[in-house]
C-alpha positions as CSV (number, residue, x, y, z in Angstrom):
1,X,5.3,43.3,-80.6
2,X,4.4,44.3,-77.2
3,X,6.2,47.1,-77.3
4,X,5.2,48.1,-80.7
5,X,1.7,47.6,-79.2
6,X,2.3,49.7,-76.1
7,X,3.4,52.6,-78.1
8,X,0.0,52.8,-80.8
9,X,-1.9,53.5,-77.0
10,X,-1.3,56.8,-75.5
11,X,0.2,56.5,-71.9
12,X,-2.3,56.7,-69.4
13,X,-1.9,59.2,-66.3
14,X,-3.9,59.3,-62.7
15,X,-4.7,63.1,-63.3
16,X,-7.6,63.4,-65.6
17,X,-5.8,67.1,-67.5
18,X,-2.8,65.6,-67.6
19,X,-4.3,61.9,-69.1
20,X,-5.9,64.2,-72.0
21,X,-3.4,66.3,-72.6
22,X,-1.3,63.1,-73.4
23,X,-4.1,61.0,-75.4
24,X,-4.6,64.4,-77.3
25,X,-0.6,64.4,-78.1
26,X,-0.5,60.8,-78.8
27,X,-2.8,60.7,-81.3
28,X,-1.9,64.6,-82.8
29,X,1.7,63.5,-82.9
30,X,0.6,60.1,-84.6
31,X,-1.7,61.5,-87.0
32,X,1.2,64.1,-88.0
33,X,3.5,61.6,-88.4
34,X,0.9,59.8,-91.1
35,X,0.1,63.1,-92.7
36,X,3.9,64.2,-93.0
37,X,4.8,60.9,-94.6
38,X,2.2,60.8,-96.9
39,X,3.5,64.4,-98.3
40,X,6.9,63.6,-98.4
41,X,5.8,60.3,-100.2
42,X,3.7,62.9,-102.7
43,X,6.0,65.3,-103.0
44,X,7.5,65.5,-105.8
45,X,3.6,65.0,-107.9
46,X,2.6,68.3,-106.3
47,X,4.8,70.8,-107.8
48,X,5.3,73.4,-105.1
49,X,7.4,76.9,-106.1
50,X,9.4,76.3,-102.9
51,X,10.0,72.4,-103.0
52,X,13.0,72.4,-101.4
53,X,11.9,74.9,-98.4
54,X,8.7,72.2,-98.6
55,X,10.6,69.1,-98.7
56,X,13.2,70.4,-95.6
57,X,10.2,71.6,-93.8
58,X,8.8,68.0,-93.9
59,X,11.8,66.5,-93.3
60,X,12.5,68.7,-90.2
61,X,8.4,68.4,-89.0
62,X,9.1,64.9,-89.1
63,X,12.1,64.5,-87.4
64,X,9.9,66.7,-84.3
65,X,7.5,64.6,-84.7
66,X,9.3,61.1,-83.9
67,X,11.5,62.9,-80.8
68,X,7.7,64.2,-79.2
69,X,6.5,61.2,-79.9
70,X,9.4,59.0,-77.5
71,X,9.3,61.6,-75.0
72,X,5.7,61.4,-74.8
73,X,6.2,57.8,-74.0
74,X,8.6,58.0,-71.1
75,X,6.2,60.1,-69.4
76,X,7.6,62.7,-69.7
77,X,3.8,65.5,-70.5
78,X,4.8,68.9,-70.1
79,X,8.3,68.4,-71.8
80,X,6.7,67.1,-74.7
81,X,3.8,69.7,-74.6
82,X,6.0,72.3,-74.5
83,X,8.7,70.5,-77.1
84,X,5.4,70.0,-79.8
85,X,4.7,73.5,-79.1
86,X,7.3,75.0,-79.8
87,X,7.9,73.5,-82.5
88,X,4.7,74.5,-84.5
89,X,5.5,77.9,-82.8
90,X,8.6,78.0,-84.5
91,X,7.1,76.7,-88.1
92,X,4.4,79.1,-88.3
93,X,6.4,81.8,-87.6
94,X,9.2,80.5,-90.1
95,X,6.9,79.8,-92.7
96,X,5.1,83.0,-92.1
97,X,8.4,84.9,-92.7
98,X,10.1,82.9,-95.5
99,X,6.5,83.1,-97.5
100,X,5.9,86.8,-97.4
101,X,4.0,87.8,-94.4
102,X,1.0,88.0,-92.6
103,X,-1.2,87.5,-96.1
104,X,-0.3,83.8,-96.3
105,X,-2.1,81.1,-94.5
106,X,0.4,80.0,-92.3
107,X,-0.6,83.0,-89.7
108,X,-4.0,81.5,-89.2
109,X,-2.0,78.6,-87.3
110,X,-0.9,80.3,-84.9
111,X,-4.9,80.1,-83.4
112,X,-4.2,76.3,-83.8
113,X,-1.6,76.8,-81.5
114,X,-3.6,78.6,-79.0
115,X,-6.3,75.7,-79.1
116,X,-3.2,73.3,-78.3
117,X,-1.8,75.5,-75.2
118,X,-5.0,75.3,-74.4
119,X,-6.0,71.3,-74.2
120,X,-2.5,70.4,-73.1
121,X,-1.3,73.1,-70.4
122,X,-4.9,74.2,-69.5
123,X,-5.7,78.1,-68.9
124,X,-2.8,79.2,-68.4
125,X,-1.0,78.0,-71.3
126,X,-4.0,79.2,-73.8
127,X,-3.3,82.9,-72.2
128,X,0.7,82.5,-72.6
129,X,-0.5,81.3,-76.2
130,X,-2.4,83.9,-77.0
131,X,0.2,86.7,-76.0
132,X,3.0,85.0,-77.5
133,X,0.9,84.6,-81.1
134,X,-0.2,88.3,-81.2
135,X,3.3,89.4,-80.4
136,X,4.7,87.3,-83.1
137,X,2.1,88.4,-85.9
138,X,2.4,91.8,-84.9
139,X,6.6,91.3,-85.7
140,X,5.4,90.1,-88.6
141,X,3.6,92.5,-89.9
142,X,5.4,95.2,-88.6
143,X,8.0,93.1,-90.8
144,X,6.2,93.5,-93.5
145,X,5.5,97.1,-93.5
146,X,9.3,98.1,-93.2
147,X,9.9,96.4,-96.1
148,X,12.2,93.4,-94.5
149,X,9.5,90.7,-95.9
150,X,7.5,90.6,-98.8
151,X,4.6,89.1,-99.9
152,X,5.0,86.8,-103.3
153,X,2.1,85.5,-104.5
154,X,3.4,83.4,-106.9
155,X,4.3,80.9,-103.7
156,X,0.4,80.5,-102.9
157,X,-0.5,78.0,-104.7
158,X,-4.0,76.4,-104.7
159,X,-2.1,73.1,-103.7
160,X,-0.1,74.7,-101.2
161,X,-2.6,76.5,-99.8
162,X,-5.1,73.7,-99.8
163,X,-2.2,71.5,-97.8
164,X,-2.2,74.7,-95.1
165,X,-5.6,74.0,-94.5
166,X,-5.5,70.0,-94.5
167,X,-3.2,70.6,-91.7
168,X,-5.1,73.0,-89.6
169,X,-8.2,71.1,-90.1
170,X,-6.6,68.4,-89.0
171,X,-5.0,69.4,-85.9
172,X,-8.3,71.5,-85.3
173,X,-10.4,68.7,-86.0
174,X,-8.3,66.3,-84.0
175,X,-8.3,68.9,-81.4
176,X,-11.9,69.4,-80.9
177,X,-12.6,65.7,-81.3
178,X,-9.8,64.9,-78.1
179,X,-11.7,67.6,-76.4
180,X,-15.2,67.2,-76.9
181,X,-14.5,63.2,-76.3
182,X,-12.5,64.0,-72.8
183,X,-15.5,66.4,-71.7
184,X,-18.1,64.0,-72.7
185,X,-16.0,61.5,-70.6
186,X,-15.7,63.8,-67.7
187,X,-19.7,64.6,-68.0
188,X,-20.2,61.1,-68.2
189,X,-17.9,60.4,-65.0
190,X,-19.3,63.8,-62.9
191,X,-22.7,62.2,-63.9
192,X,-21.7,58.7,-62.8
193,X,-20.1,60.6,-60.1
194,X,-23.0,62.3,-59.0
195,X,-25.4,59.1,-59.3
196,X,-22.7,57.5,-56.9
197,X,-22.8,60.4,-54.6
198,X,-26.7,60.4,-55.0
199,X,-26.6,56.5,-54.2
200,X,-24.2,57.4,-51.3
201,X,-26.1,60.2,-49.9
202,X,-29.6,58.2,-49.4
203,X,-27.7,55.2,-48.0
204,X,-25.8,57.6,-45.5
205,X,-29.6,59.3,-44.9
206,X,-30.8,55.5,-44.4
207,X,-28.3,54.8,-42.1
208,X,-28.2,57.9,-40.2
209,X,-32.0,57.3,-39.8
210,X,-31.0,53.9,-38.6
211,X,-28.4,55.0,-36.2
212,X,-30.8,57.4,-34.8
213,X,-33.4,55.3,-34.0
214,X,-30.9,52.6,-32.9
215,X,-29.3,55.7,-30.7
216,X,-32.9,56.7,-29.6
217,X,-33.8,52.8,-28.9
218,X,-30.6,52.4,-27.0
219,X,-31.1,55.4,-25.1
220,X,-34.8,55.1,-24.3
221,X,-33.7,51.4,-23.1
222,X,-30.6,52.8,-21.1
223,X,-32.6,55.2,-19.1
224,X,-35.4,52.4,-18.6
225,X,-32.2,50.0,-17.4
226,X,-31.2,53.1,-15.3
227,X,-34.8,53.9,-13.6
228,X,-35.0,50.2,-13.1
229,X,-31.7,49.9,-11.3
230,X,-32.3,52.9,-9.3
231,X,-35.3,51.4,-8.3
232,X,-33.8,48.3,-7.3
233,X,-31.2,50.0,-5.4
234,X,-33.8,52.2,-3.1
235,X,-35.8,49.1,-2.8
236,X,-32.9,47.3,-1.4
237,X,-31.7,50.2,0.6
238,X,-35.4,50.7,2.0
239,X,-36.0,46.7,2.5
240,X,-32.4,46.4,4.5
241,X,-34.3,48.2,7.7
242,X,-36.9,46.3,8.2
243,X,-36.6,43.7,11.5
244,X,-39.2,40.8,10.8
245,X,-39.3,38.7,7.8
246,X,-43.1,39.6,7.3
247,X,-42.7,43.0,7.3
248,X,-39.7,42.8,4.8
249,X,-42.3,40.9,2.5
250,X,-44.7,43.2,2.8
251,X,-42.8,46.2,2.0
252,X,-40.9,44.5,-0.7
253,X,-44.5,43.8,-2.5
254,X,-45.5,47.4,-1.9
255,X,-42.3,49.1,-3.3
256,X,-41.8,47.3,-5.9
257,X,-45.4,47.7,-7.3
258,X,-45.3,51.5,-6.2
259,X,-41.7,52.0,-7.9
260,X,-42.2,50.2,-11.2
261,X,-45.9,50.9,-11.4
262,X,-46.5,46.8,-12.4
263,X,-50.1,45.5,-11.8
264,X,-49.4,42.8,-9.3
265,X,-46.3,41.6,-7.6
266,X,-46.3,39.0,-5.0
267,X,-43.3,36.7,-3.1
268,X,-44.3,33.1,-3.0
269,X,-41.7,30.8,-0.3
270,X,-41.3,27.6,-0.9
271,X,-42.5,25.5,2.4
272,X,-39.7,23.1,4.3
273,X,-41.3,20.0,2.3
274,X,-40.1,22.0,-1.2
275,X,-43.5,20.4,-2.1
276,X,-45.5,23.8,-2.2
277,X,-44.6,27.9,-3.1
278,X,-46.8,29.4,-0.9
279,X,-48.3,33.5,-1.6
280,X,-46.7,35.5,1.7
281,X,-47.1,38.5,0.6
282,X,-48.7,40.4,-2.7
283,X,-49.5,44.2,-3.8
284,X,-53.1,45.2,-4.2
285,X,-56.6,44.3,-3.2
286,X,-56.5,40.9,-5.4
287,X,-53.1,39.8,-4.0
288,X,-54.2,40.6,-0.4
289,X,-57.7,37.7,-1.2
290,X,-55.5,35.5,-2.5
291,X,-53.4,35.4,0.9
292,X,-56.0,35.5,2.8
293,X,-57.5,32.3,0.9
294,X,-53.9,30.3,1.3
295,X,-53.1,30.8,-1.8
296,X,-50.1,28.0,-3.2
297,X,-49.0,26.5,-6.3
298,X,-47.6,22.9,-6.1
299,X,-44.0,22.8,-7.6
300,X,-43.4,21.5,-11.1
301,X,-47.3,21.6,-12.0
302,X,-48.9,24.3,-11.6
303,X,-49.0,27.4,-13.2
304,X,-45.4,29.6,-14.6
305,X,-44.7,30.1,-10.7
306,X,-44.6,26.3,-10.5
307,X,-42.4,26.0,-13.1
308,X,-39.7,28.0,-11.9
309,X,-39.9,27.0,-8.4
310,X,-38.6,23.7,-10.2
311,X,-36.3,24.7,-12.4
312,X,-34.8,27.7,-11.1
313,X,-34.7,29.8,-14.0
314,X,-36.7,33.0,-15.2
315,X,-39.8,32.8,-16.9
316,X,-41.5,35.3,-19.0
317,X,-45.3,35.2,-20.6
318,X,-45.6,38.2,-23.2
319,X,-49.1,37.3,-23.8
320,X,-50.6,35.3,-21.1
321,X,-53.7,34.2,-23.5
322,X,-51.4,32.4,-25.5
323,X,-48.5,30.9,-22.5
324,X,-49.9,26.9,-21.9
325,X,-48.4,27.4,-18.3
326,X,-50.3,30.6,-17.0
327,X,-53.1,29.8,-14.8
328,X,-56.1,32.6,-14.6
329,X,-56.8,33.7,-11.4
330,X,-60.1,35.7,-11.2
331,X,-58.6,38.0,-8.3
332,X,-56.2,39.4,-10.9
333,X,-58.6,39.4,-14.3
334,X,-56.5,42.1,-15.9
335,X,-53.1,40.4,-16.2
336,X,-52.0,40.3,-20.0
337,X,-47.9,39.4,-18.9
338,X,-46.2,38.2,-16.3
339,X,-42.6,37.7,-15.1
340,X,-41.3,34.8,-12.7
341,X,-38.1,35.0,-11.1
342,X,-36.7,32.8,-8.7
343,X,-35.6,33.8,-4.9
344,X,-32.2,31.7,-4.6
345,X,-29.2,32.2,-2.7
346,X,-26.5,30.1,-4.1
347,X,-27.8,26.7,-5.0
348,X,-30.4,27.4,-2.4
349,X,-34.5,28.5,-3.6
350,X,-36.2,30.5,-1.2
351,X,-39.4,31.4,-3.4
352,X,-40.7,32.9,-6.8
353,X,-41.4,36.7,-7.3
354,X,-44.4,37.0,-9.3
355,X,-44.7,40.3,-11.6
356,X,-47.2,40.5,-13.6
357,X,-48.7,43.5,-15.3
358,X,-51.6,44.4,-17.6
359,X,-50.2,45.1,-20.5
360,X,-49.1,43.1,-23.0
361,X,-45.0,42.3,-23.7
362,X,-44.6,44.3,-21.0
363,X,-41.0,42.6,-20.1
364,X,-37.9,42.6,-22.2
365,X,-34.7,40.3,-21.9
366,X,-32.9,43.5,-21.0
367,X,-35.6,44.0,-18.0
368,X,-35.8,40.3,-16.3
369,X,-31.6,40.7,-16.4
370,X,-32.0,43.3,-14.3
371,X,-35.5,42.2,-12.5
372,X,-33.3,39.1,-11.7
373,X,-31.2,41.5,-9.9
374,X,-33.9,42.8,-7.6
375,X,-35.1,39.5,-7.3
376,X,-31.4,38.0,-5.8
377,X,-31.0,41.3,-4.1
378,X,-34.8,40.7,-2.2
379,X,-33.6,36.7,-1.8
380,X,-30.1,37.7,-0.2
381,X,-32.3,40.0,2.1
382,X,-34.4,37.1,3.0
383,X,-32.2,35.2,3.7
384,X,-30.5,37.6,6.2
385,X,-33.6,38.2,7.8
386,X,-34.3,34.6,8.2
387,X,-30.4,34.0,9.7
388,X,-30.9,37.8,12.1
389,X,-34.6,36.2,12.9
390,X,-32.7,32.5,14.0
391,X,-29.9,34.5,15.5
392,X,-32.1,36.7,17.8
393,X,-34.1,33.4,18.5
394,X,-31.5,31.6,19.3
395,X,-29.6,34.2,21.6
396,X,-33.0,34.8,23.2
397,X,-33.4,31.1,24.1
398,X,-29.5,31.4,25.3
399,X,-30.3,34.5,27.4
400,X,-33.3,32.5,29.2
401,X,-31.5,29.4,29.8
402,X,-28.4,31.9,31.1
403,X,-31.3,33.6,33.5
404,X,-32.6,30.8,34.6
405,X,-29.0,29.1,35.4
406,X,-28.3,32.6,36.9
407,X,-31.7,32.8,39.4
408,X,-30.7,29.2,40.5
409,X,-27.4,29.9,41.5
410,X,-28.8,32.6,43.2
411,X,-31.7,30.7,45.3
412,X,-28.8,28.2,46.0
413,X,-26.5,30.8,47.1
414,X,-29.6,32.6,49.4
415,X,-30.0,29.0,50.8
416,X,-26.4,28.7,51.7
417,X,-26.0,32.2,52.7
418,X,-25.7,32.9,56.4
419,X,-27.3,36.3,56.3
420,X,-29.9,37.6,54.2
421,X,-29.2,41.2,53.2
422,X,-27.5,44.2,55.5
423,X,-28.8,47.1,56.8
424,X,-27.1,50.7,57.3
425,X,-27.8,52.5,59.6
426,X,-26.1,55.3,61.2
427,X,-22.3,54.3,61.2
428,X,-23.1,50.2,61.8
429,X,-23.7,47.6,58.9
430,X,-26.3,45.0,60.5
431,X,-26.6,41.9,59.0
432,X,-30.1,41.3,58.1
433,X,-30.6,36.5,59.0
434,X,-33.9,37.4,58.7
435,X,-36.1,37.3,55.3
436,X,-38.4,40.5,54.7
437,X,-41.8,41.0,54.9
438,X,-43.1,43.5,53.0
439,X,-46.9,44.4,51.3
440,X,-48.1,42.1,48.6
441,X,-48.3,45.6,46.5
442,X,-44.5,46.4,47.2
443,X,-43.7,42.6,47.2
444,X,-45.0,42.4,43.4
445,X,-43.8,45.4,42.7
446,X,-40.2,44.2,43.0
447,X,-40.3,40.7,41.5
448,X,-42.1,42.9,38.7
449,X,-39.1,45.0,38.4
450,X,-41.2,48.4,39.0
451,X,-40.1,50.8,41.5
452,X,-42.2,51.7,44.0
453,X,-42.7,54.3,46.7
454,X,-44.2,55.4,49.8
455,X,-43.8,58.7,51.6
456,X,-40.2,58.7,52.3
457,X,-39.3,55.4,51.3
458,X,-38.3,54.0,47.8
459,X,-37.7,50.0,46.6
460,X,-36.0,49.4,44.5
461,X,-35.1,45.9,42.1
462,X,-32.0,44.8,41.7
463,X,-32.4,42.3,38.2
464,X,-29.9,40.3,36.3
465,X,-30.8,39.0,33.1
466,X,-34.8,40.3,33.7
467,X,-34.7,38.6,37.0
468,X,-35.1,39.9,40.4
469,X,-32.3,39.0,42.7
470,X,-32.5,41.0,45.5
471,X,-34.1,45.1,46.3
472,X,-32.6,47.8,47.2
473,X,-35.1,50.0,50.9
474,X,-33.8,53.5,50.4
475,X,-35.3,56.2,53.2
476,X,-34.8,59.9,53.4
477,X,-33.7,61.6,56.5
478,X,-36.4,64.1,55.6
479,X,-40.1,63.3,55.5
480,X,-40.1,64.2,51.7
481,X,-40.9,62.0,48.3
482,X,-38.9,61.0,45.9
483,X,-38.2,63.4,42.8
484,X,-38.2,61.5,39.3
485,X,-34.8,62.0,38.7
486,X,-33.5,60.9,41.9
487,X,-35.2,57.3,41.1
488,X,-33.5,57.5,37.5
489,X,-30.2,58.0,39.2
490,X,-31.0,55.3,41.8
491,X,-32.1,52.9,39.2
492,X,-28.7,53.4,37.7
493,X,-26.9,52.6,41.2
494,X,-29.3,49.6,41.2
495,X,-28.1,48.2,37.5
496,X,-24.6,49.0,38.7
497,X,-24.8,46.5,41.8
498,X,-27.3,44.1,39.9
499,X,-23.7,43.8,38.1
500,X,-21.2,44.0,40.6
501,X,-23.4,41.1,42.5
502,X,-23.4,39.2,39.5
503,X,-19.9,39.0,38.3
504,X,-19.0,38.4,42.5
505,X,-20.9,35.3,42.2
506,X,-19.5,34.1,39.0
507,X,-15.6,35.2,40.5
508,X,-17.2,32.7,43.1
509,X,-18.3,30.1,40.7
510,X,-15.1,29.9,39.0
511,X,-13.1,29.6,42.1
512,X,-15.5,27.0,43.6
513,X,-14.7,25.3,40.5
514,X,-11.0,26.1,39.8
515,X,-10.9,24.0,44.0
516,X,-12.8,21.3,42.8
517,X,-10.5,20.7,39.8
518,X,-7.5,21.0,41.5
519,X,-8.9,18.6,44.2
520,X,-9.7,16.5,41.7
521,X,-6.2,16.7,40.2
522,X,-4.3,16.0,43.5
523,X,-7.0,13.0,44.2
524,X,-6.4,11.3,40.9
525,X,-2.4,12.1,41.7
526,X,-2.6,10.1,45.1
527,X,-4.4,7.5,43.4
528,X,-2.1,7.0,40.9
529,X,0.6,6.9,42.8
530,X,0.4,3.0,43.9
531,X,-0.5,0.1,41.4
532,X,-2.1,-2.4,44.4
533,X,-5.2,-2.4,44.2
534,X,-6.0,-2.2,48.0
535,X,-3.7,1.3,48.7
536,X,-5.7,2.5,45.7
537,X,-8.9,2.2,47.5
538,X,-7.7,3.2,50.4
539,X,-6.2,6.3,49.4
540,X,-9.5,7.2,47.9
541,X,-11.1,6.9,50.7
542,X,-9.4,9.0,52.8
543,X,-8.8,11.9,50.0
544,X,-12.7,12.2,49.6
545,X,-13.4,12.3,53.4
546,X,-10.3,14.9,53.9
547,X,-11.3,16.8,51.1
548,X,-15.3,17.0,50.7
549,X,-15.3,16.5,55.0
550,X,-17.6,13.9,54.8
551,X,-18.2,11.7,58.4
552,X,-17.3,8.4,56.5
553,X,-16.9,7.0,53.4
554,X,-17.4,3.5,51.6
555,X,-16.0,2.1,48.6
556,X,-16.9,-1.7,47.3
557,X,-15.4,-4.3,44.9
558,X,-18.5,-6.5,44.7
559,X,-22.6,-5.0,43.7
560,X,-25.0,-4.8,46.8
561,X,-26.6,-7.8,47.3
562,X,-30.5,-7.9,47.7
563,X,-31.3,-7.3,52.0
564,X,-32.9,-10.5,53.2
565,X,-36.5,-10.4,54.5
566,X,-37.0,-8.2,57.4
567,X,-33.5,-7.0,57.1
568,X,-32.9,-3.7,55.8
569,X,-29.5,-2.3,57.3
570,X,-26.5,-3.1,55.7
571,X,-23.9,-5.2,57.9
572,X,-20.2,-3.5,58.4
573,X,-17.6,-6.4,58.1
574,X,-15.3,-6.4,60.8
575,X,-11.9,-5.3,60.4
């Protein structure tokens, strides 16, 4: 059954031609196949003059018909196009010569044939239709006119012409109807078609149109991502030369707010109680009040800047009428938005910088992303400034305490000296045991560290670590002054034995100390020496009085008692 069923449908193809060209055959070959029973069945009621050329025509038609029809349904289209067409080739032409010529009806098929070449093999089997049927009448009739066919009219019949014309009609009709059915079907499709592409064509318009203005969003917020990071990186390259921590503020207000064009930008720090963010620094004429009123926000509870200085994270107010937190300062009346970001390094919150501008949803997520960046970038800097600030503090302090260790190692070492200075003169060195004298202008002059001159005569400072430690009296064989560049290059002689003198007494230092620690070695050796107590003591004694020369020495077991009334020398016990 399901084969019966598969072969009363025509087999379908991919290629619309070649799935016509089959239905068309299908149905042709099916409706032949009805027709050509159906005569053989009423055959012998018609009567023809030929029924035995009738009957074998059938017979053989049939026969065609059943062998096109199974190779039409193994797939196999232009073998069975060209098998069906041929055959009717072949009986039109048969029948044509057998009944007398081109006068009978049978010649009129062959325009049924060209309709079939046509629909099944397209174009080009219509034209190789065409030429084969007017070459085949034309043998026909030129047949007919040398006499090697005749025409007998007594075979035309009314019946048998009647049947002729069944047939054609048929196949015509059958023809026309698979035709005009596959080209309403291909209208209807191309129409369908063309709705689709229609359909397609506005939703690929819509979604260029989309992807355009998504390109043109993107790319209007890639270069505002690109002029913003720009600007962060000149700010940060511009803010990286500054020395003190309130000129770095300053600036960083200033470019920012001259960079980005924003209403208002300020840096609040957050005081060493973390109680208080505190306005240091702020763009424009309303920012500058509002420092010079003390301007701060307590942390947690006042205001956005508040808010983040306690939580650490970002803040933004797109419309600052309608943000609970923002607090409206009449120095800066035309804020509409504002962006907080917090100044941390680490775990560590320096401040808040405040941006606010006068326009409304002024700020994107796209822009506080980077914003945030310029904000850690300006914290990192701060905080550099802040460590370079305690650094330079601290070495200062270091350098004093170094100076004043140094000038009283020198006033101890002038004490002990036996000479104060040396004077050349001619080929001698004097020793000078004598201090100077010299003007109260000259005097301060030197302890200043100014160089000063007179006629002749030039004084010079010698200084270690901004201190004066001694002065150099230089005096020209010639009664001429002193040229500038003679005092440069005896300035530099000065620096250069303001060294040498200074790393002499340190050389001095360290071997005054390297003495005392080997002393101290080679006393705590003798001492150790012995475990009774009484050579301990003993040989203390006598290694502090050889080794620090002292006239005597005196060690005790037992605290001094308190001297009795009247009676303030201490007793020696005798020996």
């Amino acid at each position: 059954m399901v084969r019966l069923r598969s072969l009363l449908h025509p087999p379908e193809f991919e290629d619309p031609q070649q799935h016509y060209a089959a239905v068309y055959l299908h149905y042709l070959l099916l409706v032949g196949m009805i027709v050509d029973a159906a005569f053989l069945l009423a055959l012998p009621t018609l009567q023809f003059p030929n029924q035995g050329f009738v009957l074998s025509s059938l017979g053989s038609m049939l026969i065609v018909i059943f062998l096109a029809f199974g190779l039409l349904h193994t797939r196999h289209l232009q073998s069975t196009g060209l098998f069906v067409l041929s055959a009717v080739w072949i009986a039109l032409t048969v029948s044509a010569w057998a009944e007398g010529g081109i006068e009978v009806p049978n010649t009129a098929g062959y325009l049924v044939l060209i309709m079939m070449s046509g629909i099944i093999f397209g174009g080009t089997g219509s034209a190789l239709a065409s030429g084969v049927s007017v070459v085949t009448t034309l043998a026909i009739l030129f047949a007919e006119n040398s006499g090697l066919i005749s025409f007998s009219p007594e075979i035309l019949t009314p019946i048998s012409a009647w049947s002729t014309y069944l047939v054609f009609s048929l196949l015509t009709g059958s023809g026309m109807f698979i035709y005009h059915n596959g080209l309403g079907n291909a209208l209807k499709e191309l129409r369908e078609s063309h709705t689709a592409l229609e359909t397609r064509e506005r939703a690929l318009k819509a979604l260029q149109a989309e992807l355009e203005a998504r390109v043109e969003t993107c790319t209007t917020d890639l270069k505002r991502q690109t002029t913003l990071l720009q600007g962060i990186l000149q700010v940060s390259r511009a803010l990286t030369t500054q020395d003190t921590l309130e000129q770095l503020l300053i600036d960083a207000t200033e470019r920012v707010q001259a960079y980005f064009e924003y209403y208002h930008v300020g840096i609040y720090l957050l005081d060493p109680e973390g109680e208080y963010v505190t306005l240091r620094a702020a763009s424009g004429s309303g920012g500058q009040e509002l420092i010079k009123a003390g301007h701060r926000l307590r942390v947690g509870s006042e205001g956005i800047i508040g808010l983040v200085a306690q939580t650490g994270r970002a803040r933004i107010a797109l419309d600052t009428r309608a943000d609970p937190f923002f607090i409206r300062l009449p120095e800066l009346p035309a804020t509409r938005s504002e962006a907080a970001l917090p100044l941390h390094v680490g775990k560590q919150l320096l401040g808040v910088l405040d941006i606010e501008s006068d326009q409304p949803n002024a700020f994107s997520d796209e822009d506080i992303e980077v914003l945030q960046l310029l904000a850690d970038q300006i914290a990192t800097i701060l905080e550099n400034a802040e460590l370079r600030e305690e650094s330079q503090s601290a070495l200062q302090r270091a350098e004093k305490a170094y100076a004043q260790i140094s000038t009283q190692s020198w006033h101890q070492y002038q004490r002990r000296a036996p000479w104060f200075g040396f004077l050349g003169q001619g080929k001698r060195i004097i020793p000078l045991r004598t201090l100077s004298q010299l003007p109260d202008e000259i005097s301060t002059a030197i302890r200043e560290g100014r160089v000063y001159t007179e006629n002749n005569s030039a004084y010079l400072p010698v200084r270690v670590r901004e201190h004066t430690i001694a002065h150099l009296r230089l005096r020209k064989k010639e009664n001429s002054p002193w040229k500038d560049n003679e005092l440069v290059w005896m300035q530099t002689v000065s620096d250069q034995i303001a060294q040498a003198l200074e790393s002499a007494r340190l050389y001095q230092e360290a071997q005054q100390r390297a003495t005392r620690e080997q002393l101290l070695s080679t006393f705590t050796a003798r001492m150790r020496e012995t475990l009774d107590l009484q050579s301990v003591l003993q040989t203390a004694i006598r290694e502090l009085r050889q080794a620090l020369g002292l006239a005597e020495a005196e060690v005790r077991l037992a605290p001094p008692e308190r001297a009795a009334p009247g009676n303030g020398k201490e007793t020696t016990p005798q020996e």
